[in-house]
PDB file of N, CA, C and O in Angstrom:
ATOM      1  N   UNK A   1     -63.652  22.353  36.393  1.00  0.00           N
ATOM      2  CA  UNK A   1     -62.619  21.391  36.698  1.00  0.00           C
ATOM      3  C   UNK A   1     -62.713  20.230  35.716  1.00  0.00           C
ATOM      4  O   UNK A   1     -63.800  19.657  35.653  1.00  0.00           O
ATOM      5  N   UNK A   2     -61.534  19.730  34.800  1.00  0.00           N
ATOM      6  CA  UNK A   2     -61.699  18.957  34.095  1.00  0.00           C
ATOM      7  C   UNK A   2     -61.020  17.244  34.805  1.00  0.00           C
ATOM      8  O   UNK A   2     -59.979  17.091  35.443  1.00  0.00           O
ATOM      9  N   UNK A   3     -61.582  16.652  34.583  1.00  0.00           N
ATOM     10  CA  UNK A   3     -60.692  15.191  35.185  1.00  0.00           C
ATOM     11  C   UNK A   3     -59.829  14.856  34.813  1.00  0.00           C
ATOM     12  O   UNK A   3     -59.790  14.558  33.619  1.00  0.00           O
ATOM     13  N   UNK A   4     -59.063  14.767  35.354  1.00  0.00           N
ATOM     14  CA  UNK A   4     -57.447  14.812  34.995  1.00  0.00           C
ATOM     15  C   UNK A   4     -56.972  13.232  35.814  1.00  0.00           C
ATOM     16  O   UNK A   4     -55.917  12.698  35.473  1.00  0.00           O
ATOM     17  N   UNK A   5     -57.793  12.640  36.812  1.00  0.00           N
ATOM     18  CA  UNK A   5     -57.481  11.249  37.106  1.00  0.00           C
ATOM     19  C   UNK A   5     -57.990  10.004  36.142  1.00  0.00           C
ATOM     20  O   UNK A   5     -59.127  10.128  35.687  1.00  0.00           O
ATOM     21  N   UNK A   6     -57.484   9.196  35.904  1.00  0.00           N
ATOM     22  CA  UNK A   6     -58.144   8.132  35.008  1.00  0.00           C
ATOM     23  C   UNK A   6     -58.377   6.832  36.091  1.00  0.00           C
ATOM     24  O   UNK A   6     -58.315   6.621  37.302  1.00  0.00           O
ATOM     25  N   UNK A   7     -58.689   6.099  34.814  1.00  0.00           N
ATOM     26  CA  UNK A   7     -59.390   4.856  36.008  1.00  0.00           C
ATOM     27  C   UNK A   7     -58.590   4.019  36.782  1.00  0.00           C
ATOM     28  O   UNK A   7     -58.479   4.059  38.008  1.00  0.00           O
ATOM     29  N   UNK A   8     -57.982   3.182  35.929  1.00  0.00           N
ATOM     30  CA  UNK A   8     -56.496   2.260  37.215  1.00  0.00           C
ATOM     31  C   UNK A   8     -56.359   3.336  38.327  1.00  0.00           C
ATOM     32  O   UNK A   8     -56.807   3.026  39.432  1.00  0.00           O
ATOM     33  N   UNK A   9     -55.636   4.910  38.129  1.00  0.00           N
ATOM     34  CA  UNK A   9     -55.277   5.485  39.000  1.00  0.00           C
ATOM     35  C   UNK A   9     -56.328   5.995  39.874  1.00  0.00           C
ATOM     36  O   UNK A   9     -56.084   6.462  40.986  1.00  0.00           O
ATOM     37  N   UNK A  10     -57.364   5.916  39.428  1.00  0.00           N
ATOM     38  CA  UNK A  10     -58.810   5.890  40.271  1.00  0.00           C
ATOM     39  C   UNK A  10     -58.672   5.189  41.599  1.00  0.00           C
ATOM     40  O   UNK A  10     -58.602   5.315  42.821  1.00  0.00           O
ATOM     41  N   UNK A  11     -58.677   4.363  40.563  1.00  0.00           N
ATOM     42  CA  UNK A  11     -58.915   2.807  41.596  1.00  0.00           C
ATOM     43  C   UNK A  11     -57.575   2.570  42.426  1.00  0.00           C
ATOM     44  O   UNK A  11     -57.850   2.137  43.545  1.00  0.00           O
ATOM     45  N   UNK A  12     -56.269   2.717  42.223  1.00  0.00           N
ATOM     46  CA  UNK A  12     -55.362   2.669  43.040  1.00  0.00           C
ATOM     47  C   UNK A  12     -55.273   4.018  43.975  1.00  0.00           C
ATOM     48  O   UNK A  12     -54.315   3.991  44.747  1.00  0.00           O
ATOM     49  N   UNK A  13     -55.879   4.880  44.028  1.00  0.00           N
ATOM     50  CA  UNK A  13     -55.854   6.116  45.088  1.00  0.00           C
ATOM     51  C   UNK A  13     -56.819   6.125  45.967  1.00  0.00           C
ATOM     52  O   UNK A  13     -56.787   6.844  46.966  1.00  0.00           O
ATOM     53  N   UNK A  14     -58.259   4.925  45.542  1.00  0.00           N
ATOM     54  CA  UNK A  14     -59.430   4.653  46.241  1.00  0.00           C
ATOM     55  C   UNK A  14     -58.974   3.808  47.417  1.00  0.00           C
ATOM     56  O   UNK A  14     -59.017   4.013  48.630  1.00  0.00           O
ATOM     57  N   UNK A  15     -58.466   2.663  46.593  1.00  0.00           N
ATOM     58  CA  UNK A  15     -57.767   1.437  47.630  1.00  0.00           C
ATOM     59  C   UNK A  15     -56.974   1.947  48.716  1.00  0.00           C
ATOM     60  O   UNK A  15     -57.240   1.770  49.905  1.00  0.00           O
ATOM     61  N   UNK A  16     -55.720   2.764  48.142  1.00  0.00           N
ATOM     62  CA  UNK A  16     -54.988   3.311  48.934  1.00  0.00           C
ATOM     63  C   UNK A  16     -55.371   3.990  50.193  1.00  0.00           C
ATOM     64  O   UNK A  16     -55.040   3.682  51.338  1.00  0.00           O
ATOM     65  N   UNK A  17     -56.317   5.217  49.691  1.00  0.00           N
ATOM     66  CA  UNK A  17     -57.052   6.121  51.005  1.00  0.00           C
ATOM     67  C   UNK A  17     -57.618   4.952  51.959  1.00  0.00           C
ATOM     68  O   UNK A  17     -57.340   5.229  53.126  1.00  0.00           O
ATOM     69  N   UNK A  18     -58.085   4.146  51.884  1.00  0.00           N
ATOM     70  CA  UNK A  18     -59.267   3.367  52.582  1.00  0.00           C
ATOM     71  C   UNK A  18     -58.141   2.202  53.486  1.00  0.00           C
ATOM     72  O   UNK A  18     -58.230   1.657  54.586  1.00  0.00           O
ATOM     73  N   UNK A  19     -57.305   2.181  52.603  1.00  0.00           N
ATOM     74  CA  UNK A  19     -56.354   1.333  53.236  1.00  0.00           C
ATOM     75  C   UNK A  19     -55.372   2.053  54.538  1.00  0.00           C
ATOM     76  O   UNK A  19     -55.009   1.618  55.631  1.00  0.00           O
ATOM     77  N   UNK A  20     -55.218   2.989  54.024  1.00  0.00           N
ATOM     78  CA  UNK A  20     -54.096   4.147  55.061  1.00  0.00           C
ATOM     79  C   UNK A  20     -55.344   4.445  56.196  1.00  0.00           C
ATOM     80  O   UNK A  20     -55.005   4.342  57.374  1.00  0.00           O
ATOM     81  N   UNK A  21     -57.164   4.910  55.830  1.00  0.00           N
ATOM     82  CA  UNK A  21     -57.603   5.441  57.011  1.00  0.00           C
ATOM     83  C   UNK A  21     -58.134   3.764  57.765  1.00  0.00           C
ATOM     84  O   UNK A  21     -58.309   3.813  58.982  1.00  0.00           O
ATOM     85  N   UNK A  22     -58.310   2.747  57.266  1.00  0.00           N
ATOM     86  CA  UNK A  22     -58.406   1.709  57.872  1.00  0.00           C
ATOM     87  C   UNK A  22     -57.305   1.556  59.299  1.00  0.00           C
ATOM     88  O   UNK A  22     -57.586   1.394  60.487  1.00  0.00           O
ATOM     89  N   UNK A  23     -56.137   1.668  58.694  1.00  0.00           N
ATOM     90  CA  UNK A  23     -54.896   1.793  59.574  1.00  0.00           C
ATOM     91  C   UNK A  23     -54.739   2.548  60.914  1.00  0.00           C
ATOM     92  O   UNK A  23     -54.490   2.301  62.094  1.00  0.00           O
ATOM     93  N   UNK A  24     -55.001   3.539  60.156  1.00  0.00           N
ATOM     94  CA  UNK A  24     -55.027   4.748  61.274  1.00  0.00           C
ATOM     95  C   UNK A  24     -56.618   4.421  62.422  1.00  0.00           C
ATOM     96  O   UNK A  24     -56.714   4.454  63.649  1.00  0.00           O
ATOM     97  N   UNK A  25     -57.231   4.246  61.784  1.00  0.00           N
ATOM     98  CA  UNK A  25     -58.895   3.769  62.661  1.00  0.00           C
ATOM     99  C   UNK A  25     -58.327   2.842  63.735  1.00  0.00           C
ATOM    100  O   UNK A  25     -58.636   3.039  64.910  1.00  0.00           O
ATOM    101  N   UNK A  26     -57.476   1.796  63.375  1.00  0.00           N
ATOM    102  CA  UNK A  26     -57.596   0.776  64.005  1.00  0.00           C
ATOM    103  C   UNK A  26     -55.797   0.943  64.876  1.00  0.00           C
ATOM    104  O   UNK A  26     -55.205  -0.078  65.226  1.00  0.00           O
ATOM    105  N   UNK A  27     -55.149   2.427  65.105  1.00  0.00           N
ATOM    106  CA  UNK A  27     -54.420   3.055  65.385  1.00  0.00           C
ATOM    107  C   UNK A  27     -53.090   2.071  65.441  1.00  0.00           C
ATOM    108  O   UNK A  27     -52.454   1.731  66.439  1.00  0.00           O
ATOM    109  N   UNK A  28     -52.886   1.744  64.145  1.00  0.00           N
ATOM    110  CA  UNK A  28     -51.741   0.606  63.774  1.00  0.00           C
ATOM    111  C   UNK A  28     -50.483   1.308  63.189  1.00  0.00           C
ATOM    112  O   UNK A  28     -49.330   0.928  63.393  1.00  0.00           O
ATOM    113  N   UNK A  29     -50.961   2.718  62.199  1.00  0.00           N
ATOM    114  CA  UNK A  29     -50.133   3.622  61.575  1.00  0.00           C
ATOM    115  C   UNK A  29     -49.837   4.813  62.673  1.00  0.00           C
ATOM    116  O   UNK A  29     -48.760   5.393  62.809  1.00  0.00           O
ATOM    117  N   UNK A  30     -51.241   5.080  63.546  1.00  0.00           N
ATOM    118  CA  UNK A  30     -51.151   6.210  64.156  1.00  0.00           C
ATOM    119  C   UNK A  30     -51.903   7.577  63.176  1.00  0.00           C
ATOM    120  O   UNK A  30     -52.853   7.267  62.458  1.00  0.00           O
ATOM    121  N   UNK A  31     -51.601   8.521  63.188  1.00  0.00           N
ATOM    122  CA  UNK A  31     -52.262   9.755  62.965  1.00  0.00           C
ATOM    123  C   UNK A  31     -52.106   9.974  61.769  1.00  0.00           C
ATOM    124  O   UNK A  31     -53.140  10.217  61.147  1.00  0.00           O
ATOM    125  N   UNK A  32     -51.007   9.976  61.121  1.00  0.00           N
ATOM    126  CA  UNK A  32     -50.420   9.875  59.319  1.00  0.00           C
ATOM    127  C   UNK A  32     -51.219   9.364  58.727  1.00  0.00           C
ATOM    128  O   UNK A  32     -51.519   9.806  57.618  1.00  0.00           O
ATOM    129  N   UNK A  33     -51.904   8.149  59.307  1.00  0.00           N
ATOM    130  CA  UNK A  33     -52.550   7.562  58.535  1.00  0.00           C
ATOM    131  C   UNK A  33     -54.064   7.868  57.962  1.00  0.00           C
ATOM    132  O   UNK A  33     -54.731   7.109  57.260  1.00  0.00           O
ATOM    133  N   UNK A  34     -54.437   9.178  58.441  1.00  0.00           N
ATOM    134  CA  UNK A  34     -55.632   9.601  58.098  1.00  0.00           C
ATOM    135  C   UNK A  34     -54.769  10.534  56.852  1.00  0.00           C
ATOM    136  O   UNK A  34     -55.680  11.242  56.424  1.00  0.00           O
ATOM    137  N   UNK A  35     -53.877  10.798  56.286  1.00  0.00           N
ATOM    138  CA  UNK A  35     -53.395  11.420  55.117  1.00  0.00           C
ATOM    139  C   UNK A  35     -53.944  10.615  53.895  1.00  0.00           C
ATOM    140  O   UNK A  35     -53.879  11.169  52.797  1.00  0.00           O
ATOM    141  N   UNK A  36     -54.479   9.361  53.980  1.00  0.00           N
ATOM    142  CA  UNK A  36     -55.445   8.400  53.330  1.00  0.00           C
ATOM    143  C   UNK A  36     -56.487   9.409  52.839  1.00  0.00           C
ATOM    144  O   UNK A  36     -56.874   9.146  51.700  1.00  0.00           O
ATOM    145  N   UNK A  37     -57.081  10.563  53.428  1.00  0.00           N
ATOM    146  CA  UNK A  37     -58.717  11.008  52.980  1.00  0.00           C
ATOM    147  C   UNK A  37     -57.813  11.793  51.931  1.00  0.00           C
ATOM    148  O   UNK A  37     -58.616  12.367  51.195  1.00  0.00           O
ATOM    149  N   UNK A  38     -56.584  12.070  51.539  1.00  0.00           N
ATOM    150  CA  UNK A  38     -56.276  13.075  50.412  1.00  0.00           C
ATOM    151  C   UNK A  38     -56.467  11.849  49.384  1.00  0.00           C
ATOM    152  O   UNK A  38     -57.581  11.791  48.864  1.00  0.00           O
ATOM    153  N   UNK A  39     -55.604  10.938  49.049  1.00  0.00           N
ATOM    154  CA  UNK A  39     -56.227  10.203  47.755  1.00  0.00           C
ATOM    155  C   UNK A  39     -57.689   9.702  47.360  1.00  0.00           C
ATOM    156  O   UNK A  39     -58.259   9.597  46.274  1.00  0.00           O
ATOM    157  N   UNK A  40     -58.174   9.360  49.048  1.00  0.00           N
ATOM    158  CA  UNK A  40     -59.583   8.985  48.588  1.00  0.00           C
ATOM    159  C   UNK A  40     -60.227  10.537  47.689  1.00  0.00           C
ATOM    160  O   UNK A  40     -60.842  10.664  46.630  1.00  0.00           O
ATOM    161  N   UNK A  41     -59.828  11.334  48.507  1.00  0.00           N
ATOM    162  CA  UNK A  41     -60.620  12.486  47.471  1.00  0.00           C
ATOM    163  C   UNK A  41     -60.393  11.931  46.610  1.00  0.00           C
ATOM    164  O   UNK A  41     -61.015  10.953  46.195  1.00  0.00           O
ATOM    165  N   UNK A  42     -58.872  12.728  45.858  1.00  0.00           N
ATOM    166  CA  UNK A  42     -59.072  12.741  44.941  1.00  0.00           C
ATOM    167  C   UNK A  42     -59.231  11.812  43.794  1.00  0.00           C
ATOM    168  O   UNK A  42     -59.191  12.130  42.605  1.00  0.00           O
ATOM    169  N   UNK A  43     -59.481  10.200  44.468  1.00  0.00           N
ATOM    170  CA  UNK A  43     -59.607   9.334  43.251  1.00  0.00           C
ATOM    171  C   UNK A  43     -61.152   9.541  43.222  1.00  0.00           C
ATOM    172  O   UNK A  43     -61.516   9.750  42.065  1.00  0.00           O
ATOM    173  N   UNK A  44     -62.245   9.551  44.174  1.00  0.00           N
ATOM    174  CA  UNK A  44     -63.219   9.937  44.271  1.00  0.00           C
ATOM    175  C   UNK A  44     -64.232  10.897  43.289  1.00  0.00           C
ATOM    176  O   UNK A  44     -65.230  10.472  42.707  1.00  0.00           O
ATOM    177  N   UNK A  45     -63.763  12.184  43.254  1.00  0.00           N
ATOM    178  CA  UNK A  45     -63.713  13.808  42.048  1.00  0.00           C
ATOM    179  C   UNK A  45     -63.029  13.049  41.139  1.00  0.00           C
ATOM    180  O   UNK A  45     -63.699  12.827  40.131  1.00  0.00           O
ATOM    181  N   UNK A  46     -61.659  12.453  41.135  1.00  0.00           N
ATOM    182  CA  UNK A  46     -61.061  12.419  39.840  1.00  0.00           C
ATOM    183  C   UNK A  46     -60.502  13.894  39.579  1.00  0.00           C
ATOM    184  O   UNK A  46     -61.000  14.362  38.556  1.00  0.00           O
ATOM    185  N   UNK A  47     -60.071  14.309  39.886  1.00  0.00           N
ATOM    186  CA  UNK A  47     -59.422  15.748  40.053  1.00  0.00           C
ATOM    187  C   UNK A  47     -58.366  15.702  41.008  1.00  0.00           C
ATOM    188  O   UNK A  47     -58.543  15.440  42.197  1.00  0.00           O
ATOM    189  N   UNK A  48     -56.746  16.080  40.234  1.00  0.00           N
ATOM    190  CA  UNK A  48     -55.603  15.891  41.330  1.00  0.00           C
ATOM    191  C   UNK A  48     -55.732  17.039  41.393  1.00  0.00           C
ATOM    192  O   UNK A  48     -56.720  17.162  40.669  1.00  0.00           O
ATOM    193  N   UNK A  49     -55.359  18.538  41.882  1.00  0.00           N
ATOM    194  CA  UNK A  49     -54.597  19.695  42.003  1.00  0.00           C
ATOM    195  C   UNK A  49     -52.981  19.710  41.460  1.00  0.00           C
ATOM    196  O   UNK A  49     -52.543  20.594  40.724  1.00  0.00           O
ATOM    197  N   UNK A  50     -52.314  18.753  41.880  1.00  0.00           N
ATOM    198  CA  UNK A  50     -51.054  18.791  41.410  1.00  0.00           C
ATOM    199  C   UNK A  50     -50.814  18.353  39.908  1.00  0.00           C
ATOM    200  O   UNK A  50     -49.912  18.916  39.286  1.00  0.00           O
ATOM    201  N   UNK A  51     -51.640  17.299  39.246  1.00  0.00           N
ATOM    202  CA  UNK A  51     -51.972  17.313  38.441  1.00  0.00           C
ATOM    203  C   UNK A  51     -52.381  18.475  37.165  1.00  0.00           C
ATOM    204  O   UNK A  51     -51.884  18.660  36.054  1.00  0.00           O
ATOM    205  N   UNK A  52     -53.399  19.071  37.817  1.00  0.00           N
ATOM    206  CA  UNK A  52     -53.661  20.484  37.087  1.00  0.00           C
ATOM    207  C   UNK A  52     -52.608  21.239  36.972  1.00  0.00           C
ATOM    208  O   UNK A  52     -52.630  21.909  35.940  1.00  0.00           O
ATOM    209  N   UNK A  53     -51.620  21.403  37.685  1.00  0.00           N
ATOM    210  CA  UNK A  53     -50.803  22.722  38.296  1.00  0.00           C
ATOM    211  C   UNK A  53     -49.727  22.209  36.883  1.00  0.00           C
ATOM    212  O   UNK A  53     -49.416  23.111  36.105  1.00  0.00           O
ATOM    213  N   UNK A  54     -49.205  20.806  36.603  1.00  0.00           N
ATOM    214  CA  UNK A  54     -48.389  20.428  36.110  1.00  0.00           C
ATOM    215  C   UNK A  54     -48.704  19.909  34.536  1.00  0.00           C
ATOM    216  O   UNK A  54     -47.824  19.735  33.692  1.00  0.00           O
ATOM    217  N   UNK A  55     -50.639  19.627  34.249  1.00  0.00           N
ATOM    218  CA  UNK A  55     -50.559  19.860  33.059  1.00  0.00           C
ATOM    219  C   UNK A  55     -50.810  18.209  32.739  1.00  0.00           C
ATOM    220  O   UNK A  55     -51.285  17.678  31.736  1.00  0.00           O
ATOM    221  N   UNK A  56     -50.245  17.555  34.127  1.00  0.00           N
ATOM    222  CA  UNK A  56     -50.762  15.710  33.829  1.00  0.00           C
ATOM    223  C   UNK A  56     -52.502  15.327  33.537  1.00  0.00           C
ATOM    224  O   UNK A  56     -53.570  15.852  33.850  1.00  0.00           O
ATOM    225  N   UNK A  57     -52.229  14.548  33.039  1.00  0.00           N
ATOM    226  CA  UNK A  57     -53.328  13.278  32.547  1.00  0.00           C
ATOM    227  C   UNK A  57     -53.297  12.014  33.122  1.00  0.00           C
ATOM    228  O   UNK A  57     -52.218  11.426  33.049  1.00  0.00           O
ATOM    229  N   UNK A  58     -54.180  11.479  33.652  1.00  0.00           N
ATOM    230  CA  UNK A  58     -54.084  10.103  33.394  1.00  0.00           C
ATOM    231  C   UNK A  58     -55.568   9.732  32.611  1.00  0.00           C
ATOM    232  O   UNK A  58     -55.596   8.690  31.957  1.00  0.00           O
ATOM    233  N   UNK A  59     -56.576  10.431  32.665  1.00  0.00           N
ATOM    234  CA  UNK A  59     -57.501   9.899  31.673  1.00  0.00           C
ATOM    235  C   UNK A  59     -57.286   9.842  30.256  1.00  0.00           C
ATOM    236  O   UNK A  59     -56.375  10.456  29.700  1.00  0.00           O
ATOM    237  N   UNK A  60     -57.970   9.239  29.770  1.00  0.00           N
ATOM    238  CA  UNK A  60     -58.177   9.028  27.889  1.00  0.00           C
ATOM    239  C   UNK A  60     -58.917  10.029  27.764  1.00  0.00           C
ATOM    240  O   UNK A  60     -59.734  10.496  28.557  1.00  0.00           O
ATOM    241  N   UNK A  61     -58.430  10.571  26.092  1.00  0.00           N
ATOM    242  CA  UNK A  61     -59.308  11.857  25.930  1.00  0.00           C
ATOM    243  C   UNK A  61     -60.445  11.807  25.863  1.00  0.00           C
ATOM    244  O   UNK A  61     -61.114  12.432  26.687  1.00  0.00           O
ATOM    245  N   UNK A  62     -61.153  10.928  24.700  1.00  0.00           N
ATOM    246  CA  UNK A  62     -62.350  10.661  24.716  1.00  0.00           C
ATOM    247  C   UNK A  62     -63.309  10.767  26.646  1.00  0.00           C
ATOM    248  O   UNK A  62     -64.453  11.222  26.629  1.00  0.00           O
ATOM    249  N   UNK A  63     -62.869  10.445  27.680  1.00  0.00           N
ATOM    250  CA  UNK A  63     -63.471  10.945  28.803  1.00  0.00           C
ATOM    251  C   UNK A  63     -62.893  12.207  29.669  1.00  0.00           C
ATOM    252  O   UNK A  63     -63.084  12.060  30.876  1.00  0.00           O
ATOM    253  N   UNK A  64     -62.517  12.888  29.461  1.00  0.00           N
ATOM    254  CA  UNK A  64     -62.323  14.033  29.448  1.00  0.00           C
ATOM    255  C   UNK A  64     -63.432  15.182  29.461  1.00  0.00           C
ATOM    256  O   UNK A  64     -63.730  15.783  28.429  1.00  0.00           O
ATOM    257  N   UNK A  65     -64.209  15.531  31.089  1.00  0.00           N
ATOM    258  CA  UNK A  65     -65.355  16.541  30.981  1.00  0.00           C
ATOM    259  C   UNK A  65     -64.880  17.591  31.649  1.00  0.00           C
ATOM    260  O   UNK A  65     -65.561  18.610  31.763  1.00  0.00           O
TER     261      UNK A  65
END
């Protein structure tokens, strides 16, 4: 699996997850809001699936493993 997430988008899919399962914990969103653990993955790995499927980047080549 090569990393196909870069860092800003790292960091905005980290925030995001934590923010959506915060929500849902504290049952403000309700149940949707655990759909939060899909970005935390994947800013987490750094590996989208949809990403792969489509061939996107957001890393710089030089980090690219």
């Amino acid at each position: 699996m090569k990393k196909n997430v870069g860092g800003i988008d790292r960091m905005l899919r980290i925030a995001l997850g934590l923010v959506l399962i915060g929500l849902a914990a504290t049952n403000t969103v309700g149940v949707w809001g655990w759909i939060g653990i899909v970005p935390l993955a994947t800013g987490l790995i750094g590996w989208c699936p949809p990403y792969a499927l489509l061939g996107w980047s957001t890393c710089s080549m030089k980090n690219k493993t």
